[in-house]
N, C-alpha and C positions, 0 to 999 in steps of 0.2 A: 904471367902474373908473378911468377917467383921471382925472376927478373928486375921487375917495378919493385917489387919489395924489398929485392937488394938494392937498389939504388935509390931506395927511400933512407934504408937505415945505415949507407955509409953518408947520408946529408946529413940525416939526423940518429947518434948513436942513444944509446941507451939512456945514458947520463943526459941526453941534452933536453934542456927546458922546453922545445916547444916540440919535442915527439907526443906527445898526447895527441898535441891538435894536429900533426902530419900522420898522423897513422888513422885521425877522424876524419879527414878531407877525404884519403884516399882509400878507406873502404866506402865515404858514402857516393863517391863518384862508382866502383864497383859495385854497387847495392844496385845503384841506377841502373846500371848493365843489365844487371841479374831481373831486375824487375823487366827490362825491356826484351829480354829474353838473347841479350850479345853478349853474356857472361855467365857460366855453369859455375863455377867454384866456389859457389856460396859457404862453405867451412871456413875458405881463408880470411874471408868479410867477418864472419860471426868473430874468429880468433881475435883480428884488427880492432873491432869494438872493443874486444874482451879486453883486451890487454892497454886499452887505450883510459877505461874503465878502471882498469887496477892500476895507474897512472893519475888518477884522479880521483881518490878515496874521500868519503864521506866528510863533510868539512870543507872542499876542495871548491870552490865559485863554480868551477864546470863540472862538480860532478851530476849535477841534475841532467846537464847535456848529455852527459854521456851513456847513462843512464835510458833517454830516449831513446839516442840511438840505438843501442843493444835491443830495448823492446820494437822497433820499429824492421828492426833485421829477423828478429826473430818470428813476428808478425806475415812475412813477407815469406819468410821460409815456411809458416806454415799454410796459409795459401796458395803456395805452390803446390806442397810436399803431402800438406793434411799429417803429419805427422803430433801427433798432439802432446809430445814431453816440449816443444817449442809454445806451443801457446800456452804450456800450463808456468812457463818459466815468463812469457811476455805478459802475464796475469799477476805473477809475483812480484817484478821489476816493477808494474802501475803502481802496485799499493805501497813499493819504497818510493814511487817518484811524486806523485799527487799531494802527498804532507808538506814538499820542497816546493811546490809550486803555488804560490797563494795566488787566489781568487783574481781573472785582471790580469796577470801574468800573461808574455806572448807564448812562452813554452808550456803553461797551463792549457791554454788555448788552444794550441796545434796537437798538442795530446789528447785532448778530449776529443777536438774535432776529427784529428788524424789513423788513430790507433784506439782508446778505450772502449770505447761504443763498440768498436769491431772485435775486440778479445771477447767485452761480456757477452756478447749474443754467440761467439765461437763456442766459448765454453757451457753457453746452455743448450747449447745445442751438440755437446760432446753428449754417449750415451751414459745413463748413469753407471755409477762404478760406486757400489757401496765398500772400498780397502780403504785402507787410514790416508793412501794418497790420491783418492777420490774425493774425502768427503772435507781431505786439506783444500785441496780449489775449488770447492764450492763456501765454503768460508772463505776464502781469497777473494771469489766474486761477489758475495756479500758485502765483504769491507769495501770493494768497487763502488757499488751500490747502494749507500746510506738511505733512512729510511725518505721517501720522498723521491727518490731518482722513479725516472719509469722502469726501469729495469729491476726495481729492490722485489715487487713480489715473483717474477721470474727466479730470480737467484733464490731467495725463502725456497719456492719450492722445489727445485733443485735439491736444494739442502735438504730436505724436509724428507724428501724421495730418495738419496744415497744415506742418509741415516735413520728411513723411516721415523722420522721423529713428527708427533700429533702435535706436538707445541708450536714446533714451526710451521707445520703443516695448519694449523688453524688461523695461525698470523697471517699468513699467506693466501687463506681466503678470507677473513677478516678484511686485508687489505684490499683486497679487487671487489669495484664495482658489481651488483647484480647483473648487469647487462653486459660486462666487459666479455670480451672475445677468450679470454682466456682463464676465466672463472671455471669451465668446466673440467679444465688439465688440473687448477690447482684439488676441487678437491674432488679427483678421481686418486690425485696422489695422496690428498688425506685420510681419503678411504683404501687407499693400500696401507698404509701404515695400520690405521685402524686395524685391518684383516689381519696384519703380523701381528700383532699383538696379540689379539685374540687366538691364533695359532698357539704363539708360544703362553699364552698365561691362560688361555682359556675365559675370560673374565666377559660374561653373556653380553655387558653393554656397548663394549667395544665394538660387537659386531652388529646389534643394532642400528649403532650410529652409522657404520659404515652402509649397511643398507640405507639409511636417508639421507646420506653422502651421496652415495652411486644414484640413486634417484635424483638427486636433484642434479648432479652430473646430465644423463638423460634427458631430463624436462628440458633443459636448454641445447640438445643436439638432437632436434626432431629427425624423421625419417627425410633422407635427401641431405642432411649434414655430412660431413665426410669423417665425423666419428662417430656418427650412430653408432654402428656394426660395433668398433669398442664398448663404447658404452654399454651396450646390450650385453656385452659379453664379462664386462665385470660386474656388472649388477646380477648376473645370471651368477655366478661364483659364487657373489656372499648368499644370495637367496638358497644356492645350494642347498647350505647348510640348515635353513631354515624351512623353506616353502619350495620342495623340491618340483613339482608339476611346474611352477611357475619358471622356475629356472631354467629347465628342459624346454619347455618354449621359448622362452628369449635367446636360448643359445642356437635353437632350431631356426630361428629367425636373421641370428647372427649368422651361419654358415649361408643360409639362402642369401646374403648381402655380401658374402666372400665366396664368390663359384669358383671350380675351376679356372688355374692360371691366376687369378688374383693373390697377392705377396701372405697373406693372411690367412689363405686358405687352408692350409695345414695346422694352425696354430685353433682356427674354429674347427676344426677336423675333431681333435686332442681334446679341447673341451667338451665338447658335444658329448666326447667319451667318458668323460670323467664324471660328467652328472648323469649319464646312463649309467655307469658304474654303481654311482653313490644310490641311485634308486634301486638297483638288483640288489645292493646290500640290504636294505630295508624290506623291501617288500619280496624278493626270492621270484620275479620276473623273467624267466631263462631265455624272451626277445630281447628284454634292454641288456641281456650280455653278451648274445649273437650280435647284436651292432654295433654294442662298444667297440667289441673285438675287433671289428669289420674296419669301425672307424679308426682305432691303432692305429692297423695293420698302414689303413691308405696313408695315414697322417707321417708314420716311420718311412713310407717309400719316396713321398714326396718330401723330406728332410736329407738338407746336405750331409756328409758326413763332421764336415764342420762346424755344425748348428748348433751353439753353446745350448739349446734347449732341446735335443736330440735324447741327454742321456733321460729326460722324465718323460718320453715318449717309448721310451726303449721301458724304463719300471714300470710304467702302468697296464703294458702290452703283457710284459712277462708275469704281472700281479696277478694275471686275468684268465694266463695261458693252464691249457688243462695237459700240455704234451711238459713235461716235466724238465727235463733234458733242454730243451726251448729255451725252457724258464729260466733255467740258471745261465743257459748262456748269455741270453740276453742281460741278466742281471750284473754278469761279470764283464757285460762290455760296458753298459752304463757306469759303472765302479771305475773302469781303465777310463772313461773320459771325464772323470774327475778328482780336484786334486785334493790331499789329505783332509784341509779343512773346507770343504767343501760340502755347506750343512744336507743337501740333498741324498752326500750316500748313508747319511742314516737310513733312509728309506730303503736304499737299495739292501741294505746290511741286512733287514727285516725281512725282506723276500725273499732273498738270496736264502735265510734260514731257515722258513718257511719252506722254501723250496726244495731244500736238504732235509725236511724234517720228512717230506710226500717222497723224498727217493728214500731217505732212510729212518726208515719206521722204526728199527731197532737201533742201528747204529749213529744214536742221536747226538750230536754235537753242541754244543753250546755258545760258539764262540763268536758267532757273527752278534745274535743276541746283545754278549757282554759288550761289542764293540757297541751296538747301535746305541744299546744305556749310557755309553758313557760319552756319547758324540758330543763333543761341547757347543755344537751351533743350533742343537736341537732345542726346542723348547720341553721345560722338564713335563706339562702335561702328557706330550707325546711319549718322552721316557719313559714316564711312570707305565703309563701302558704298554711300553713295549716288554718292560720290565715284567708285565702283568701274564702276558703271551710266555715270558721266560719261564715264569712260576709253574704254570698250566700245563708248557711243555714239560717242562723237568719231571713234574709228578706222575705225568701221565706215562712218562718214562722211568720214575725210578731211578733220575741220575743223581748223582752225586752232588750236582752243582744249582740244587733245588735251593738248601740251604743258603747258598749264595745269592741269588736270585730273592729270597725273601729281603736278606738284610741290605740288598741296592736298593730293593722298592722301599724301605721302611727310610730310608737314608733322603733317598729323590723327593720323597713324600714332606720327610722333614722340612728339605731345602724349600718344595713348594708353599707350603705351609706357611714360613716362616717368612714368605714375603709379602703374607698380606698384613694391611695394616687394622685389622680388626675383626677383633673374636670372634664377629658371625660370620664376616666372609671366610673367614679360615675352617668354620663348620659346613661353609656353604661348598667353600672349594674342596674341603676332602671329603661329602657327598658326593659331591659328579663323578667322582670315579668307583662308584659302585663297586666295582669287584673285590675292593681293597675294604671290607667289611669286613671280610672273615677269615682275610689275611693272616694277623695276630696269632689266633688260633690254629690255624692253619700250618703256620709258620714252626707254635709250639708244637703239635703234629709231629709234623717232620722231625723235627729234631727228637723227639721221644724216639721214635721209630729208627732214626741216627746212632740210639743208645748217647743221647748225649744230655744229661736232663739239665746241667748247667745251662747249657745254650738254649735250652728251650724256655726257660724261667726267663732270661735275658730276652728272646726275640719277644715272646710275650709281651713282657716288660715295656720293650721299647716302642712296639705293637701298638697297644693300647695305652687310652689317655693322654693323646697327643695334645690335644690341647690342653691340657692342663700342663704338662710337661712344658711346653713351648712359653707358657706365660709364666712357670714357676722361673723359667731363667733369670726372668729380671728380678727376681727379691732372692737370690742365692748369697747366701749369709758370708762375707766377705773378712770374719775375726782373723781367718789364719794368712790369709793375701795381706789383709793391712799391716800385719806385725812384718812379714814378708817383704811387702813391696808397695808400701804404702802410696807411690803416686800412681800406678798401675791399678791396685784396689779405687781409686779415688776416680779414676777415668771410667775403668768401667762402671763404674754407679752411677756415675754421669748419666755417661750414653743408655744404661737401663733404665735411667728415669723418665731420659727424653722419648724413648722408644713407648716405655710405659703411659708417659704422657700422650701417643699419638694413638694409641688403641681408642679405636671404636668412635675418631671422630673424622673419619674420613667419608663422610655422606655429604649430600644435598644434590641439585639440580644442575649447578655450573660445574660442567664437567672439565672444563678446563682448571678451573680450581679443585676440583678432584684430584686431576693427572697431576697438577701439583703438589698435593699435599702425599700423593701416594711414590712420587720422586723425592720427594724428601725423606720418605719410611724409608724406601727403599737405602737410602742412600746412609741413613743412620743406620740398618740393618750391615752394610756393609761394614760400615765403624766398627759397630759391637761384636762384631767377626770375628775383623783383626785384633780389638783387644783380646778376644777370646783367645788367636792363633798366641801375640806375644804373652798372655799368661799359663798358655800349656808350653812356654819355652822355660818359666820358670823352674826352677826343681823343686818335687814334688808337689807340683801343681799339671802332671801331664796328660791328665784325664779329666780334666778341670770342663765341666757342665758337658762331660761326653754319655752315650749312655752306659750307665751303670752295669759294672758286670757283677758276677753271679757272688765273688764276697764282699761284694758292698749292699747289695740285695737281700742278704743274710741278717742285715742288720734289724732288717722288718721282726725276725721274728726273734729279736734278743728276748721276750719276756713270755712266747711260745710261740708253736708251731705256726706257719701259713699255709693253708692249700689252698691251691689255684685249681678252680674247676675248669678244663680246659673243653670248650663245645664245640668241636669240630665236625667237618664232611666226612673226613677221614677216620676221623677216632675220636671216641669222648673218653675223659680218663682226668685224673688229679696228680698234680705231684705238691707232694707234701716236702716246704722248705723246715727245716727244723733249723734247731738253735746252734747249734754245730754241726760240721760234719757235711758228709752228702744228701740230695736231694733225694729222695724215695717216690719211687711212680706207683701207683696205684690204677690197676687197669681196672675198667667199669664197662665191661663184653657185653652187658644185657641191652648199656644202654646208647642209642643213636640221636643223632641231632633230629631226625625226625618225631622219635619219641620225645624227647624234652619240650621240641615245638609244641606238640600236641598237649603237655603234660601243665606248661605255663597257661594254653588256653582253657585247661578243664579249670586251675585253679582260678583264672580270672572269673569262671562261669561262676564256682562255688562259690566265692566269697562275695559276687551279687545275691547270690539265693539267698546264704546267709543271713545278709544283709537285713531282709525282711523277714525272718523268722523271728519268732521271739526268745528271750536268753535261755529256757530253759527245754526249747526245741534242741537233739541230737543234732550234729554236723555230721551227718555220716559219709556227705560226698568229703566232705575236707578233710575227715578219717580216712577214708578209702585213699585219699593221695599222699595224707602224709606218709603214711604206712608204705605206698609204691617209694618215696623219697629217704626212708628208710632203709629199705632191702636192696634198689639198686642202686642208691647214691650213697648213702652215708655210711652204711654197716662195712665195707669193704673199707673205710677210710679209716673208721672209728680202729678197726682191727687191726690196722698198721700202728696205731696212735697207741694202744693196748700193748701191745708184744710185740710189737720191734721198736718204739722209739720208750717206752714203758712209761706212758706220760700218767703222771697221778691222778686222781681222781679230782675235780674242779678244777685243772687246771686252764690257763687262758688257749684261749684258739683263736687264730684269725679265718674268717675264710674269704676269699679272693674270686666271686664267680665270674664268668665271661659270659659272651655270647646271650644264648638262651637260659643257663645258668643265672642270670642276672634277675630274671622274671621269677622264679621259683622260692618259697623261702626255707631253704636250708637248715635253719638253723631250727625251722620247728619241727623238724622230720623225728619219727615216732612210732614205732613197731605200734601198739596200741595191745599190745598183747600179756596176759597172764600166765602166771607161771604154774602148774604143777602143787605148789605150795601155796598157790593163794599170793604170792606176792607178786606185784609188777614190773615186767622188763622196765629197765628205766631209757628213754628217751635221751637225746643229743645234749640238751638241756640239764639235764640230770647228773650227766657224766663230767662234763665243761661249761665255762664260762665259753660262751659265743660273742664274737664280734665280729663285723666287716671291715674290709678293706677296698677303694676301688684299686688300688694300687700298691704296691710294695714299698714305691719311691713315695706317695703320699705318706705313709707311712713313717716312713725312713724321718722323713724332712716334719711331719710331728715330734716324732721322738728328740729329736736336734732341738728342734724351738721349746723343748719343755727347760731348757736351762733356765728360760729366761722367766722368771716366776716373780710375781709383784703383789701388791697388798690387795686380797680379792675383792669385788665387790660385784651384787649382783643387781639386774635390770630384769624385771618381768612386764610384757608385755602383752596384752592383751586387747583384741578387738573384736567383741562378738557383735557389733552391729557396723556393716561395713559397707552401707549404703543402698539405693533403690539399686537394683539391676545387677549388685557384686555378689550374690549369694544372700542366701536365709541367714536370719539370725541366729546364732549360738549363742542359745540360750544360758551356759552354762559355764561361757567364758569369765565372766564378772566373779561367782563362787571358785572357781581353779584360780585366779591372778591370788584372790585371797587366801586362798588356802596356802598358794608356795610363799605366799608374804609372813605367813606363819610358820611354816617351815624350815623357810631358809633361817642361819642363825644368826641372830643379833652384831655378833663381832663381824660380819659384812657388812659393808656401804650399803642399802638395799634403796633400789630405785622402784618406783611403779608406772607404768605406764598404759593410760586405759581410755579406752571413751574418745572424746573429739581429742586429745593428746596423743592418740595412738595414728600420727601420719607416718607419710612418708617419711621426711625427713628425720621425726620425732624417731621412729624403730630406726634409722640409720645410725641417727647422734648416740642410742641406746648400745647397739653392737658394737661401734669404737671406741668407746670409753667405760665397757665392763667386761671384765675378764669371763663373767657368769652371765646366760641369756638361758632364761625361758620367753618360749613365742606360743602362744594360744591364739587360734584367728585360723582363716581359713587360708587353706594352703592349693596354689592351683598349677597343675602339669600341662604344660603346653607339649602335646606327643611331634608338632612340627616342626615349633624353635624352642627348645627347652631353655634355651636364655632366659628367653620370655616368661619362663614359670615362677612365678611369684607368689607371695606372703596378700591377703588381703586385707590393706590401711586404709582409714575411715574416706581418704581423699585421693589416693590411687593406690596400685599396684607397688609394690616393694621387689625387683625382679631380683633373679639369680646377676643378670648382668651388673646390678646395681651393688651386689655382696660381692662379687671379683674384682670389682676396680678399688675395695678398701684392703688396707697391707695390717692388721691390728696383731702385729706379733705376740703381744704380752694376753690374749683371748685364749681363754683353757676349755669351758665347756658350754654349750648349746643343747636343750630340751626343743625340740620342735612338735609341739602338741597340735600338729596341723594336719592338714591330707596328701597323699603323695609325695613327701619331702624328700623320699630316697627310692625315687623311681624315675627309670634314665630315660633314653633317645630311646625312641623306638627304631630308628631309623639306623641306630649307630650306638646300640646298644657298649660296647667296649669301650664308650666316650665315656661312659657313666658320669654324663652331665645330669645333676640336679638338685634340689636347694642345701640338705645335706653335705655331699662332695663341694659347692661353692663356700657355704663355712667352713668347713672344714682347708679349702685352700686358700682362704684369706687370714687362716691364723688360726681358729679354733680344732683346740687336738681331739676333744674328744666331742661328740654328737648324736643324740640319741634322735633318727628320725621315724618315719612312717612309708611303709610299704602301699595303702590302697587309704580307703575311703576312712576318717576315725569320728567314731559316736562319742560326741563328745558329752554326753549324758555321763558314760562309761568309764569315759575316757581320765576323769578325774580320781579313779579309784587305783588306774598304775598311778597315775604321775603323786601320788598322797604315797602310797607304799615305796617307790621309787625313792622320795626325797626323804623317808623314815631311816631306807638304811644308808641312804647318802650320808645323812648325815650324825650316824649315832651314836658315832665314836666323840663326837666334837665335846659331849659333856666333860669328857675325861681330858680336856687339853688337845686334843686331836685338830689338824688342820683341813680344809677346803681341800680334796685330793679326785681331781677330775679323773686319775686313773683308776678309780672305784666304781665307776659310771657305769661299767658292764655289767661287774659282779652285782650293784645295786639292782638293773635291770633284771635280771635272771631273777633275782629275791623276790623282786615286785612281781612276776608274771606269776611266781608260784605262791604267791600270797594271796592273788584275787581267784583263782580259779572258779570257786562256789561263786563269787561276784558278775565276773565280764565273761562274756561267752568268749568263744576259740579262737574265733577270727578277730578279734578286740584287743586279745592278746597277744595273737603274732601279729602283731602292724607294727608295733613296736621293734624296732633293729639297734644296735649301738655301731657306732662308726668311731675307727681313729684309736687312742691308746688304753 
């Protein structure tokens, strides 16, 4: 051959015009060879094309020839060889050669008929390979396959399957007939994707779908099909999850259809084990883990050593193993058969730790843990929970690296959070992870116990009010970035409007138009990222919407103290943030999170009994608890307040409660006791103005938006007849609108709204164009989706959701003379979502709401004293001052006393500045 080829290129040298077409003659005569099996050196042919090809550059009449040829050599080579960087390159040359060849063409014609048909189906029938040079030739074979070819829904799902992607994957059954032969591969692959999904996002409907995916896969491969057995066995997977009895039989079914010696048999082995597994978890079964194990065991021995699926036979065996030593070995060979970013050794990373946690009970380590949190092929719901295991370990250890572990999960948590496209599901998604309730708390714990109370005010912090946190991002006041960097400020406003704009409309029934609209969040979430990253590039902007540490959190309490009651497993206790200076802890030994539980339900009991007594009936149950909330919650606080921060007598207080702290009311706590002299101990009340806080940053980010102050005007609203079936009538609504209409002063805009004018929309158009709201009307807690808890308007509901999507920056203060307006999640109490906290973060700073049920008979006797010393400076030139709101409050409770019974008077809270 070397030979021929020297005495080709002294006929024809470099330079000469028609070496192209002698070096194309005389590889395709040697092709022929090679195909006939009378010539081996197929390299020298490939090279001859090649270079006969770079002789013939793009523009060139024959470069289309030549072109074929290369694809027809390499074609030939892979037929023989099955070497597949040849066909993925004789896939690439079609899609340059087919645009040259118009329709009718002979070289069109011989290439279709010759060579393309036979790359597409090569390459569908390569295994898939989801790396970026996998999922490049299945888009190669796509472009092959325009829509219409027979081969286009082949290639879709291919694609669909190395990028687990639902869009294509539904295109792809979309496109195939019900009856077509190959309907049931497409979506068995659209139900794998589905499954991925759902692993990594967790999101309940995805795995739905895919069970009536895999089912209808099924229906169409009866028993005697030659994918039954498949079939059975991935519908048996997703049921897993859901309908475990039923899975375990399908898969019992799948193994009896792969006996012994069948190619499959180990792989049903494996499963079989994995949903006996997943039912010992649940139910504590100690047969279905004697056979898991059993089934391992067989499944490990009949697997080669080079069985790309070996090392998850080798994790689920060692998961399972009770010999220790076993455990990890196995753990660390699974680990050795894969490569770094290979999303599987998360898993491995978790047992392996596990593993070392059962040999070393004292000498605990932490590091496999950190590794698995931060695997980047993992899906974060898995992280977070691994993250969750890290927590649990640490404490139960005493390690150091507790602290860290909190502030990963609060981190991962964010990340998950932040990528739904709507306030409920973001409520919905950080419910399912249960353990992460009492995190926050938890987290502040530790860090008390660290000696470190800065970082414990900050995990707190960050801890808790996630959602509110997450959506305050997009209205983050942008004056000092635009003087700064005014086209940067301008982008991201952008992108937080857009993002703003897609909250909470990502529902209906076309899921496909779901996955779309929630691709698009996603993908605007990535945007608002990066501007984030290039505006922490600016100078001093480097903690720009990071969370807050411990002296910017100090701000909450420029005009006094905050304590944060912190209700832990661990420890209940307060740290008091003062106005400068360090943080002051305040340990409270008497009292435990089981007392508190307990101490929220006596008061929910009493303030029913209350209820129906009449005003001049004693509360002695509500005495008896205020007085417990006295001596071991507040007296201890009060005391640090006194003689070590030497806070004056009225002055302001915030208080910040958590947990089961949230249910209790603080602020009425109350020795009830006399003095020696006839005079009385004075009460919490007595000593400070009281106010709430759900948060520090809430806080913080009122006091900021108070610059912005505009010509007041006030809206009263009122609706005491609120239709058949919304509640009884409040009789007393119609005299309360009137009376604040007398009260408020003259020099305000003053608006009225009452009667069939008191709708929905009517109270909307109210709360965005007056700086001042009073709400009279019945007020209702939904304890499952406190979204849902709404204001009642003559023609629906007025929700919380519906006050968080309004931005009314220039709104100062809100009276909510309704029921329950400042009573949160029961479920997720530290969310402290509810109608108060939503005013309050749609603009208004300050907010007077209600704890429990309000007699609105009663009820007009604060809100008459309330708006007396609101407003009784104004005679004298004095202006509209929402920060008097508290102080006015306190006046008003201690004015009616002889009037409203106890309970009437603490329902009353002030929220904000």
């Amino acid at each position: 051959m070397s030979y021929s080829i020297t005495e080709m290129s002294l006929s024809c040298p470099v330079d000469h015009p028609n070496r192209a077409a002698a070096l194309t003659n005389f590889a395709w005569a040697h092709l022929k060879g090679y195909i006939r099996k009378d010539f081996q050196d197929i390299d020298s042919v490939t090279s001859l094309f090649r270079e006969a090809l770079a002789l013939r550059p793009q523009g060139h009449p024959d470069h289309p020839l030549s072109l074929y040829y290369l694809t027809e050599a390499l074609t030939w080579r892979y037929i023989k060889e099955h070497t597949t960087v040849h066909i993925h390159e004789s896939a690439q040359l079609y899609c340059k050669l087919l645009p040259l060849c118009p329709e009718g063409t002979y070289l069109r014609d011989i290439a279709v008929a010759n060579g393309v048909d036979y790359v597409i189906r090569a390459c569908n029938n390569l295994p898939t390979d989801a790396t970026d040079e996998g999922i490049h030739l299945r888009r190669i074979v796509l472009q092959l396959c325009p829509p219409g070819h027979q081969n286009h829904p082949d290639a879709l799902d291919e694609l669909s399957y190395a990028l687990q992607s639902i869009r294509v994957g539904r295109e792809a059954v979309s496109l195939c007939p019900e009856k077509h032969a190959s309907r049931a591969t497409y979506l068995n692959t659209l139900g794998y994707s589905l499954r991925h999904r759902f692993d990594h996002q967790g999101r309940s409907h995805d795995l739905d779908e895919a069970i009536c995916v895999y089912e209808e896969a099924l229906r169409m491969c009866p028993v005697g099909h030659e994918t039954h057995d498949a079939s059975l066995d991935t519908l048996g997977g997703a049921l897993r999850v859901r309908f475990i009895e039923r899975a375990i039989n399908l898969r019992r079914e799948a193994l009896t259809l792969n006996p012994p010696g069948h190619p499959d048999h180990d792989a049903a082995l494996n499963n079989l084990a994995i949903t006996l597994d997943i039912r010992y978890d649940k139910l504590d079964v100690s047969e279905d883990l004697d056979e898991a194990i059993n089934l391992y065991r067989e499944s490990l021995r009949l697997k080669r050593l080079d069985n790309p699926e070996r090392h998850r036979t080798l994790f689920n065996l060692s998961s399972k193993n009770e010999d220790i030593e076993e455990t990890i070995r196995l753990c660390q060979e699974s680990l050795e058969a894969l490569p770094s970013l290979h999303p599987d050794r998360y898993f491995s990373y978790r047992w392996l730790e596990e593993a070392y946690l059962s040999r070393y009970r004292v000498q605990y380590k932490p590091h496999n843990f950190r590794l698995a949190s931060r695997h980047p092929t993992c899906g974060l719901p898995d992280r977070i929970k691994t993250v969750q295991s890290w927590v649990t370990a640490a404490e139960e250890h005493n390690h150091t690296s507790a602290l860290e572990a909190y502030k990963t999960c609060f981190d991962l948590l964010d990340a998950h959070l932040a990528t739904r496209s709507s306030t409920i599901s973001r409520r919905e998604a950080a419910a399912a992870f249960s353990g992460t309730r009492s995190l926050p708390v938890d987290a502040a714990s530790c860090a008390i116990h660290s000696k470190n109370l800065q970082q414990a005010v900050e995990l707190a912090e960050q801890g808790r009010g996630q959602q509110w946190s997450l959506a305050s991002r997009l209205r983050s006041p942008l004056e000092d970035l635009e003087s700064t960097n005014p086209h940067l400020a301008h982008k991201f406003s952008e992108l937080s409007k857009c993002l703003s704009d897609a909250l909470g409309f990502v529902v209906g029934t076309d899921r496909a138009a779901v996955d779309r609209a929630e691709t698009q969040y996603r993908k605007l979430t990535e945007q608002w990222r990066a501007a984030v990253a290039d505006i922490r590039h600016v100078e001093g902007f480097s903690r720009f919407l990071a969370p807050l540490l411990y002296e910017d959190l100090q701000a909450a309490a420029r005009q006094g103290p905050v304590i944060i009651l912190i209700a832990s497993q661990y420890s209940c206790s307060a740290i008091i943030v003062p106005t400068s200076g360090e943080p002051h802890h305040v340990s409270l030994p008497s009292v435990t999170l089981t007392d508190l539980n307990n101490l929220k339900d006596r008061f929910a009991r009493a303030i029913r009994h209350a209820s129906m007594m009449g005003p001049k009936v004693p509360r002695n149950d509500l005495i008896v608890l205020l007085r417990t909330v006295w001596n071991e919650i507040m007296l201890p606080i009060v005391n640090v307040l006194q003689h070590v921060l030497k806070l004056k007598f009225l002055s302001r207080i915030w208080l910040c409660p958590t947990a089961a702290f949230t249910s209790i009311p603080l602020h009425a706590a109350h020795p009830f006791q006399t003095n020696a002299d006839r005079s009385k101990e004075p009460c919490l009340e007595d000593l400070y103005i009281c106010s709430y806080t759900p948060t520090l940053s809430a806080l913080v980010r009122s006091r900021q938006m108070m610059k912005k102050r505009v010509t007041p005007s006030f809206a009263t609203i009122g609706q005491g007849q609120p239709g058949a079936g919304k509640g009884k009538a409040l009789l007393a609504v119609d005299s309360e609108v009137e009376l604040v209409r007398k009260l408020v002063p003259e020099t305000a805009n003053r608006t009225n709204i009452s009667g069939d004018a008191a709708t929905r929309a009517g109270a909307l158009e109210a709360l965005e164009e007056n700086t001042w709201v009073h709400l009279a009307c019945h007020g209702k807690q939904d304890p499952t989706q406190p979204y849902d808890s709404h204001f009642v308007m003559r023609d629906g509901p007025l929700t919380l959701l519906d006050i968080m999507e309004k931005d009314i920056p220039h709104a100062e203060f809100a009276f909510l003379s309704a029921c329950h307006t400042a009573v949160g999640d029961k479920e997720m109490p530290d969310e402290v979502i509810h109608l108060a906290a939503g005013l309050q973060f749609s603009g208004f700073k300050s907010v007077v709401g209600t704890l429990w049920e309000v007699d609105d008979a009663v009820a007009k006797h604060v809100v008459e004293a309330f708006y007396k010393n609101m407003f009784k400076d104004l005679e004298d030139g004095g202006e509209m001052d929402c920060t008097k709101a508290a102080w006015a409050l306190n006046r008003a409770t201690h004015a009616v006393k002889t009037k409203v019974p106890l309970e009437q008077r603490m329902v009353f809270i002030h929220i904000g500045v």
